[in-house]
C-alpha positions in Angstrom: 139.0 47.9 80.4 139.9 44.6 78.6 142.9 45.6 76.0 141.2 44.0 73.5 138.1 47.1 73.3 140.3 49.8 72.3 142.9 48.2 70.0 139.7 47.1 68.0 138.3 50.3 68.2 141.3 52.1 67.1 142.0 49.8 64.6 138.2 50.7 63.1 138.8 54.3 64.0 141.9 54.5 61.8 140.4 52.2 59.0 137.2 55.0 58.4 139.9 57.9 58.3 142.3 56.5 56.4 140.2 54.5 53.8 138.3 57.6 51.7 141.3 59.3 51.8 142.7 56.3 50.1 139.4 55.6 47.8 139.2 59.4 46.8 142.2 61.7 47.2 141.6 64.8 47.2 142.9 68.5 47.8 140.1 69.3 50.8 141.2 66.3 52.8 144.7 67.7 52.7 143.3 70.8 54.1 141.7 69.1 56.8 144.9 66.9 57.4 147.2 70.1 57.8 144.6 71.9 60.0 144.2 68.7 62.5 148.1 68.9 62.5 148.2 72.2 63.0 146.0 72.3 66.1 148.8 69.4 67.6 151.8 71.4 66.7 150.1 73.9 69.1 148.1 71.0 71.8 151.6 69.6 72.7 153.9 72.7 73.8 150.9 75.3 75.1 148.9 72.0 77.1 151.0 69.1 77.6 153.9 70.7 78.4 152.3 73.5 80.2 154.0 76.6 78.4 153.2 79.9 79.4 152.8 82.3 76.3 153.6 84.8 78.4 150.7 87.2 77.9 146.8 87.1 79.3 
């Protein structure tokens, strides 16, 4: 894929996320902010890093 697609694509990607936040700030998107966090504080040690929790 030529670079070009997906640097534009992130840049429009990032421009709809981060521009009502921006706009309009409010409490709700904060909610949603810590929960999408939250599920990559988790992703990254049980999934990339292949850590066994050690019970199932």
């Amino acid at each position: 894929v030529f670079i070009l697609i997906p640097v534009v694509f992130f840049l429009v990607s990032a421009f709809l996320v981060i521009a009502p936040i921006v706009q309009d700030p409010r409490i709700e998107i904060l909610y949603a902010l810590f929960f999408i966090l939250g599920g990559l504080v988790l992703y990254f040690p049980f999934v990339c890093f292949k850590l066994d929790r050690g019970c199932f």
